[in-house]
N, C-alpha and C positions, 0 to 999 in steps of 0.2 A: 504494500500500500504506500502509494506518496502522495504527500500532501506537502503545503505552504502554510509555513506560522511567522508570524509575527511576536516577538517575543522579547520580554526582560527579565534580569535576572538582581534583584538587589538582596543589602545584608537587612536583616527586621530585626529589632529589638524586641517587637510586639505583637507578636503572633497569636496573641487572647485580640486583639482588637480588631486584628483582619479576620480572627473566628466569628466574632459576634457578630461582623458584616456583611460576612457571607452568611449567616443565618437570618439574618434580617431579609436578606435579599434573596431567600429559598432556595441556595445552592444548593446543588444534587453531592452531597459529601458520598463519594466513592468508600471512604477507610484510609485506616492508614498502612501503610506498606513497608515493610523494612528492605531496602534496596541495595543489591551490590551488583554497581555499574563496574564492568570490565573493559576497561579501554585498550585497545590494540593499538599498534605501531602500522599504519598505511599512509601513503608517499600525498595523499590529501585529503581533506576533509576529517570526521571521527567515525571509525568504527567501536561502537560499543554495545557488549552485549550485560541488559537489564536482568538480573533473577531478581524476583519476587514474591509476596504473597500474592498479589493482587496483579500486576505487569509482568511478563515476560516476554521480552522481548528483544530481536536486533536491532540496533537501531543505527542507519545512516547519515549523517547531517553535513551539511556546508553553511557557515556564514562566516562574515565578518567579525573581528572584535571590535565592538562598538560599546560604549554603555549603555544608549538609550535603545529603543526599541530596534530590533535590526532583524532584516529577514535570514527566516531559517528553512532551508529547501531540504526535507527529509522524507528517508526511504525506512519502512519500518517491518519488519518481517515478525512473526508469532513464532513465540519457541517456547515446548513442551517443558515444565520444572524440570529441572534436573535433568538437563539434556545434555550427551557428551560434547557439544558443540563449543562450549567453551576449550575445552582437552586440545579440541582439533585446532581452535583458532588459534592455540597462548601455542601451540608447537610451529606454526606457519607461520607466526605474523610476529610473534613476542609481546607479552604486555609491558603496556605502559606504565598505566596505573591503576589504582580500584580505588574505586569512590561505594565509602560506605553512608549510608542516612535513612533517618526514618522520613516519611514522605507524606504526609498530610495530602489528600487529592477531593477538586473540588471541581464541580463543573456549574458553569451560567451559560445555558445554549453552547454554542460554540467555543468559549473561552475556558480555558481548563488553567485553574488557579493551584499552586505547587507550595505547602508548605514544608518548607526541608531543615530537617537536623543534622547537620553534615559532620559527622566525627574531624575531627581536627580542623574545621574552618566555623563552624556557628550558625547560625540563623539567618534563613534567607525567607522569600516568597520570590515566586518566579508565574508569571504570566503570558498565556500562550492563546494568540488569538490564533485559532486554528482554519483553514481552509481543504476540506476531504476531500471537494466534489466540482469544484470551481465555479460555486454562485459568491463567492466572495473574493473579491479587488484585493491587491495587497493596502490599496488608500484605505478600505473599510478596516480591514484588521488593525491596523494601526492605529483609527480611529478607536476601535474596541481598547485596545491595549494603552491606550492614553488617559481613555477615561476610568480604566480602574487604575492606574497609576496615580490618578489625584484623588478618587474618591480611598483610594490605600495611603492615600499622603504621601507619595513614595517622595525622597528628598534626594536632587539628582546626582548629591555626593556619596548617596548607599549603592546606586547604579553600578553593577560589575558588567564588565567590556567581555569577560572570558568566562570558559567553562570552568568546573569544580574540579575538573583533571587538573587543568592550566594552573589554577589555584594550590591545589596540591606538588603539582611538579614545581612551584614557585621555591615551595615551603622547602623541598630534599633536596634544592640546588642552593 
């Protein structure tokens, strides 16, 4: 499956108050997940493979590092629990990194709101104006992803440019 999102990612102090907002506003709360993303070594873009309670999944991505909202072209493929497919990928390709976190997952229509605990970097929210089907513009998503950015308060010095790998690789260098 691919799709286009529109998406940011900042650090949150206050993850009870984006709770409460999203309940106010009848989010569809998924669960929460405890996540270990597998990040592989390929020559561009991220391969990373999700095991989860709730996700499992490949997943493919290209964007930019940007802080504010920046588009993400991703390719996502469905993987069985406990599938040898990580064995196969860490012997071909070598990992990178593993990004551990609990995952808070919320949906409003279209936009899929991301509360993460991410073991050695802290508290974020991450928002993803999603496009599956192509009835939505990347102008719309953006627009989506703007307005929960203010209605989150988001303040554009919590604004992270990189992913939680990048983050992690920052830390062991």
């Amino acid at each position: 499956m691919q799709h286009l999102n529109i998406e940011i990612k900042a650090r949150c102090q206050n993850l009870d108050r984006i709770r409460q907002l999203l309940k106010s506003r009848s989010a569809d709360a998924k669960g929460v997940d405890h996540q270990v993303d597998t990040y592989f070594n390929v020559p561009a873009g991220r391969l990373k493979l999700r095991q989860g309670n709730i996700e499992n999944e490949l997943i493919f991505y290209q964007r930019n590092n940007q802080a504010g909202p920046k588009r993400s072209d991703v390719s996502i493929a469905p993987v069985e629990p406990n599938s040898p497919l990580k064995d196969v990928l860490s012997k071909v390709l070598g990992v990178l990194v593993v990004v551990d976190k609990q995952r808070e997952i919320y949906f409003i229509d279209n936009v899929k709101i991301l509360l993460d605990t991410v073991v050695g970097l802290g508290t974020f929210v991450e928002i993803e104006a999603i496009d599956s089907d192509g009835s939505r513009t990347a102008g719309q998503l953006q627009a989506q992803c703007n307005e929960y950015m203010k209605l989150f308060e988001i303040n554009p010095a919590d604004l992270v440019a990189v992913s939680y790998s990048d983050l992690l690789l920052d830390i062991k260098s």
